[in-house]
C-alpha positions as CSV (number, residue, x, y, z in Angstrom):
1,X,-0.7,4.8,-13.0
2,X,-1.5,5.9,-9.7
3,X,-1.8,2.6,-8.4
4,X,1.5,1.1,-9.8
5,X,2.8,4.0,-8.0
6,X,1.2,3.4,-4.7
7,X,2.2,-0.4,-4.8
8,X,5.9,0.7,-5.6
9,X,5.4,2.9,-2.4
10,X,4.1,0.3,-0.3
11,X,6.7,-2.4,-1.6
12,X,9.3,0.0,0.1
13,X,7.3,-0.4,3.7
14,X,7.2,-4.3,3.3
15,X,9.4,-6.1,6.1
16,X,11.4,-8.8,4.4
17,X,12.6,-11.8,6.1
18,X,16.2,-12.6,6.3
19,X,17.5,-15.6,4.4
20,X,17.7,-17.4,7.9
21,X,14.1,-16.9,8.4
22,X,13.5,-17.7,5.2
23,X,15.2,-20.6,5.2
24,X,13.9,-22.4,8.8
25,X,10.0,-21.2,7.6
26,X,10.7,-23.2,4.1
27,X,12.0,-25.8,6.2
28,X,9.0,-25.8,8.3
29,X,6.4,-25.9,4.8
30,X,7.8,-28.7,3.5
31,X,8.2,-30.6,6.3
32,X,4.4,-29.9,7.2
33,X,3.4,-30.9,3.5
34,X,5.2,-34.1,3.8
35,X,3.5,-35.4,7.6
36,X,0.3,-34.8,5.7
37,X,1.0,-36.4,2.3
38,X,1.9,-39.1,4.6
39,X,-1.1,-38.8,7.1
40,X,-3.6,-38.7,3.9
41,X,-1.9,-41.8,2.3
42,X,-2.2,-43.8,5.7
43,X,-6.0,-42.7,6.0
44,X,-6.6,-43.7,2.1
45,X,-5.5,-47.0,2.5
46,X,-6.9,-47.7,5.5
47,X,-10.3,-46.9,4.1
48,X,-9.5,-48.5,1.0
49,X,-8.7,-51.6,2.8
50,X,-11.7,-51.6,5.5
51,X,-14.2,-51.1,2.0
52,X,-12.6,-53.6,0.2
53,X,-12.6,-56.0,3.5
54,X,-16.7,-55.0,3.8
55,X,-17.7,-55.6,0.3
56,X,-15.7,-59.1,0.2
C-alpha cells in the first residue's frame, strides 16, 4: 500500500508535456522509424542481391 501511495505522490511531481510537444516529438518518432525501415530495406536488398549475384 505504501508504494501505490508513493507512486501516486510522485505521479503529482511528473512534468507533462504539452500537446504541442507532444505532438512535434511523435512527429519526430515516426518519421525516424520510417528513414530506418527504409535504410534497412535498401541494405537487405542490396545484400540480398550482391549474395545472389556471388553464388550465381
Amino acid at each position: 500500500m505504501k508504494f501505490l501511495k508513493s507512486v501516486v505522490e510522485e505521479m503529482k511531481v511528473v512534468s507533462w508535456p504539452s500537446r504541442k510537444q507532444l505532438r512535434r516529438d511523435t512527429f519526430v518518432v515516426i518519421q525516424t522509424t520510417l528513414i530506418f525501415a527504409v535504410m534497412f530495406f535498401v541494405m537487405d536488398t542490396l545484400i540480398q542481391t550482391v549474395f545472389n549475384w556471388i553464388l550465381k
